[in-house]
Every structure is written in C-alpha cells, then in structure tokens.
C-alpha positions as CSV (number, residue, x, y, z in Angstrom):
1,X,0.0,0.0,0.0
2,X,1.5,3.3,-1.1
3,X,1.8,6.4,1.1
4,X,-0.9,8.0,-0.9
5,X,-3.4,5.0,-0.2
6,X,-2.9,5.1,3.1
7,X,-3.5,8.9,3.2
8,X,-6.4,8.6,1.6
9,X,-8.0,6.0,3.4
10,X,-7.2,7.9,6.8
11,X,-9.3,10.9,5.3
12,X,-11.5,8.4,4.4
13,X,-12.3,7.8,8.4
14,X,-14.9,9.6,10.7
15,X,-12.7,12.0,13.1
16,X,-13.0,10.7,16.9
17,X,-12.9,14.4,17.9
18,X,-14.3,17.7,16.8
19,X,-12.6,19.4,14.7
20,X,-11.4,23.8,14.3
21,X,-14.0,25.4,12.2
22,X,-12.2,28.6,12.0
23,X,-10.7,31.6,13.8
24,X,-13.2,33.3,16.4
25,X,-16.3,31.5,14.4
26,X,-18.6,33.9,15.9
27,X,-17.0,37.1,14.4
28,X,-16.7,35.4,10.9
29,X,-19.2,35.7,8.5
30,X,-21.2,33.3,6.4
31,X,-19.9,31.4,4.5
32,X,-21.4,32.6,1.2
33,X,-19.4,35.9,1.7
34,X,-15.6,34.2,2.1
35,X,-13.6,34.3,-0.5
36,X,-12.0,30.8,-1.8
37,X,-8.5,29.9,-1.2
38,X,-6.4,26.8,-1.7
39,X,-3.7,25.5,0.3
40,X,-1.1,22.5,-0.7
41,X,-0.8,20.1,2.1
42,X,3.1,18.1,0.5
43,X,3.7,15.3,2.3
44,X,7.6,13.9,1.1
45,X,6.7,10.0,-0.1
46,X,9.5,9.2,2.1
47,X,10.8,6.7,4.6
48,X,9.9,9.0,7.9
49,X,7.5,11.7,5.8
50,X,7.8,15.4,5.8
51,X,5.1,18.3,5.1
52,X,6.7,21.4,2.7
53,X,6.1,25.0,4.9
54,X,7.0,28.4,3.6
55,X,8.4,31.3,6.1
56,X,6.3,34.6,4.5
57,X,8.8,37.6,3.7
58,X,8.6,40.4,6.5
59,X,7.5,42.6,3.4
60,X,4.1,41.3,2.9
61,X,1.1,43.3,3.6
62,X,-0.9,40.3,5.6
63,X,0.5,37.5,7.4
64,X,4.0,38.7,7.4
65,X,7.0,36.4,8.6
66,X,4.1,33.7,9.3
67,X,4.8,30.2,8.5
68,X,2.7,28.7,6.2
69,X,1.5,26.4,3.8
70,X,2.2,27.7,0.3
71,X,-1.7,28.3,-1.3
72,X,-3.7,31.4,-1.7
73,X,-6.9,32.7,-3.2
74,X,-9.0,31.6,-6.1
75,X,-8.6,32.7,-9.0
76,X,-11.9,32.9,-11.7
77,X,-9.2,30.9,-13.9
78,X,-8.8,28.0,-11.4
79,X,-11.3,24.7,-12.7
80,X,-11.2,23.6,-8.8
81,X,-9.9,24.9,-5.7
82,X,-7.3,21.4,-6.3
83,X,-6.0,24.3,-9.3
84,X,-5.9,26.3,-7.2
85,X,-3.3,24.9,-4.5
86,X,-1.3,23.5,-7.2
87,X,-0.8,27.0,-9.1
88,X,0.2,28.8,-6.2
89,X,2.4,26.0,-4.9
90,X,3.8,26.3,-8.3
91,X,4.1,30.1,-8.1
92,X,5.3,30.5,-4.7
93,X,8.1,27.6,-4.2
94,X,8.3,26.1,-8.1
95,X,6.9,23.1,-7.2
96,X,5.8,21.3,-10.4
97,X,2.2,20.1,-10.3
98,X,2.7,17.0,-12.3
99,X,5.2,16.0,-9.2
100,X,2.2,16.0,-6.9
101,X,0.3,12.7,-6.3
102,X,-3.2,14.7,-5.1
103,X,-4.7,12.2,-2.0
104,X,-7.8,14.6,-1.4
105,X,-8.9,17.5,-0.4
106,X,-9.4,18.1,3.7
107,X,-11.5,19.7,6.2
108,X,-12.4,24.0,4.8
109,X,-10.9,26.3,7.5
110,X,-12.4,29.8,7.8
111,X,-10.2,32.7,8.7
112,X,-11.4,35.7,10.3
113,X,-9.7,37.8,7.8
114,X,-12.6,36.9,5.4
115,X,-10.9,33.1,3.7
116,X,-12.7,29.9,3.4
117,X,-9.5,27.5,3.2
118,X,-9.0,24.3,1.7
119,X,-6.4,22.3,2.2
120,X,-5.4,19.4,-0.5
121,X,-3.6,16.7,0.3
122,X,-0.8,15.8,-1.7
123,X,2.3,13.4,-1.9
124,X,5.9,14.6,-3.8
125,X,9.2,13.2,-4.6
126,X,11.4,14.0,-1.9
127,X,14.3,16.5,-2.2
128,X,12.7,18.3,-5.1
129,X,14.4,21.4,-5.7
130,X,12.1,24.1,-4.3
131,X,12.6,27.9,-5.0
132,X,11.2,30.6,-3.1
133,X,9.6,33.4,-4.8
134,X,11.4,36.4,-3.7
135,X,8.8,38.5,-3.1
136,X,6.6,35.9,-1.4
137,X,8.7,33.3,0.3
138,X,11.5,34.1,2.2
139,X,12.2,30.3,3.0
140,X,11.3,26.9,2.5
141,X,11.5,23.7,5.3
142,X,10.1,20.5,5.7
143,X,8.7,19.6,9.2
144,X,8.4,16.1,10.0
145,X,4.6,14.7,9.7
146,X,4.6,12.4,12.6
147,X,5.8,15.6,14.5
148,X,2.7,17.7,13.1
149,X,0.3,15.1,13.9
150,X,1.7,14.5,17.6
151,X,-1.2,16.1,19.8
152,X,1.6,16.8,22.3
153,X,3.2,19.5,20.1
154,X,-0.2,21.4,20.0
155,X,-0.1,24.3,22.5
156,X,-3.2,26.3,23.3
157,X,-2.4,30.0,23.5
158,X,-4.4,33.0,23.8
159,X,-3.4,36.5,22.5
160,X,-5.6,40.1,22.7
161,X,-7.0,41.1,19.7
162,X,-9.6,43.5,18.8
163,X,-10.6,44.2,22.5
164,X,-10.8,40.6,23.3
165,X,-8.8,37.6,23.9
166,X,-8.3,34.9,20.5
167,X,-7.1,31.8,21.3
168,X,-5.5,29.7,18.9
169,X,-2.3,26.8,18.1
170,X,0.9,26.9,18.2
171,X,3.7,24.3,17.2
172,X,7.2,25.2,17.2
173,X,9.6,23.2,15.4
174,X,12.9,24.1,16.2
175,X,13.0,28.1,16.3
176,X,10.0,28.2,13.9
177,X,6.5,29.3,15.2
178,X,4.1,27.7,13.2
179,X,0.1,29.2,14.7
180,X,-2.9,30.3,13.1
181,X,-4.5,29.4,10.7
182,X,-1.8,27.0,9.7
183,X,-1.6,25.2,13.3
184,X,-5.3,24.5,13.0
185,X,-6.0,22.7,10.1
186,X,-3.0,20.9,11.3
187,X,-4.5,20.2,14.1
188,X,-7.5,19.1,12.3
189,X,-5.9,16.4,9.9
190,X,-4.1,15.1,12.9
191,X,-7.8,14.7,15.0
192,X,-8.5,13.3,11.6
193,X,-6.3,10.8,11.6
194,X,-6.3,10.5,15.0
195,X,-8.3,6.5,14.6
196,X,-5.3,5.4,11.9
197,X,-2.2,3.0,13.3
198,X,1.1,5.3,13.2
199,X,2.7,2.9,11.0
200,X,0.0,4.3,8.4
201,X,1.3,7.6,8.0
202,X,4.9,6.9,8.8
203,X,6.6,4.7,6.3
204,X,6.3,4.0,2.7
C-alpha cells in the first residue's frame, strides 16, 4: 500500500474528535461571503515523511514572517480549488504540479480575515528542488509529519486582539512558530487521523 493510499483512506475515516471550524467563528461571516483559497498540504513519499512549509517575507502586507502552507486565493481561472493549491504552490516555491500525487482535499478552514480555506492533500518526490519566490517566500523547510500530527506538540495559547482575547495553536519546530490558521488545520488532519495506526502515515 503506497503512502498516498494510506493517506487517503485515513481521510476516508470519521474524526473521533471535533474538529477547528475557524478563527473566532462567531466574528466570521457566512460562509457565502468568504472568499476561496487553496492551500497544498506536500507530504515527502519518504521513509519518515515530511510536510513542505513556507516562512512569508517580512515585506508582505498580511500575514508577514508567518509560516505557512504555500496556497492562496482563487482565481476565476482555477477549474477547482485542487487548481488552485497546485498553481500557487507552483508560483510560490516552483513546485511542479505534475510532481504532486493529489490524495484529497481536507477539512475548509475559515479565517477571520474573510478566507474559506481548503487544504489538499498531496504526496511529492522527496528533495525536489524548491525555489522561493522572492517576493513571497522568504524560506522553505520540511517539518516532520509524525511531529505535526503528535497532539503533544499542539499548545493552546491566547493573544488580545480587537478588545478581546483569540485563542489559537501553536507548534514550534525548532526556532519556527508555526500558529494560526496554519496550526489549526493541522490540528484538524491530525484529530483526523487521530483512529489510523502510526505505521499508516509513517513509512512507505
């Protein structure tokens, strides 16, 4: 059974716990007003798998410095919001979307910034050779899964924000702060996998 079988068959499974909606759910709005986004979740087909995270450039308008996975909005362009993940993965770190065995897409996240997010699920090659966009990207790193999906490494924080307290994830891997928006729909695939043997995830 391949890495991407096994994948998909997790996703295929009922999650034993509730899963993260989205940021502050009762401050976003419906859903019909969100606007689409895409995000690649790359998990490295290899021995102990890896997910691909960017580190955002400190010039961006939103989401500066932030870790996360490379994705963004819809475009009218896109056939499916699967397009969609695999252009800006493309765009953002030059990963070739012919290199990415898609497994599925997972659980929509909504932001309070005003994104319904998607996050597709996605096997690659390992040690492709990934380039930053310059204007984007300011780095790319691979994080082990098994770490990601180890409810241990999920800390609950809390932060004050628009005259009241938002609580959120945070995982830090080595010196990198991965929270947000990014942190909870890991969160989520890891709750959704949560019923799977390790030995599902971890080894090809």
């Amino acid at each position: 059974m391949t890495l991407a079988e096994r994948l998909a068959a997790a996703m295929a499974e009922t999650p034993v716990v509730d899963l993260l909606a989205g940021d502050m759910a009762d401050e976003i709005a419906e859903p019909s007003s969100l606007t689409d986004a895409g995000v690649l979740v790359a998990i490295t087909d290899r021995a102990a798998p890896g997910v691909i995270l960017t580190q955002r450039t400190e010039t961006l308008r939103r989401h500066a410095g932030q870790i996360a996975f490379p994705g963004g909005r819809a475009d009218a362009e896109d056939a499916d919001i699967v397009a969609t993940a695999l252009r800006e993965a493309e765009e953002e770190i030059a990963l070739p979307p012919a290199a990415v065995t898609v497994v599925g897409i997972a659980d929509r996240y909504r932001t309070v910034t005003g994104y319904a997010v998607t996050p597709v699920i996605g096997i690659v090659p390992p040690d492709l050779p990934l380039i930053p966009a310059e204007a984007e990207v300011a780095s790319v790193f691979e994080v082990p899964l098994a770490f990601l999906l180890d409810p241990a490494n999920h800390v609950r924080a809390s932060a004050h924000w628009r005259g009241q307290d938002r609580h959120f994830y945070e995982i830090m891997w080595n010196d990198r702060r991965i929270w947000g928006a990014t942190a909870a729909m890991i969160v989520n695939l890891s709750r959704r996998l949560a019923a799977v043997p390790a030995w599902a995830v971890s080894s090809v």
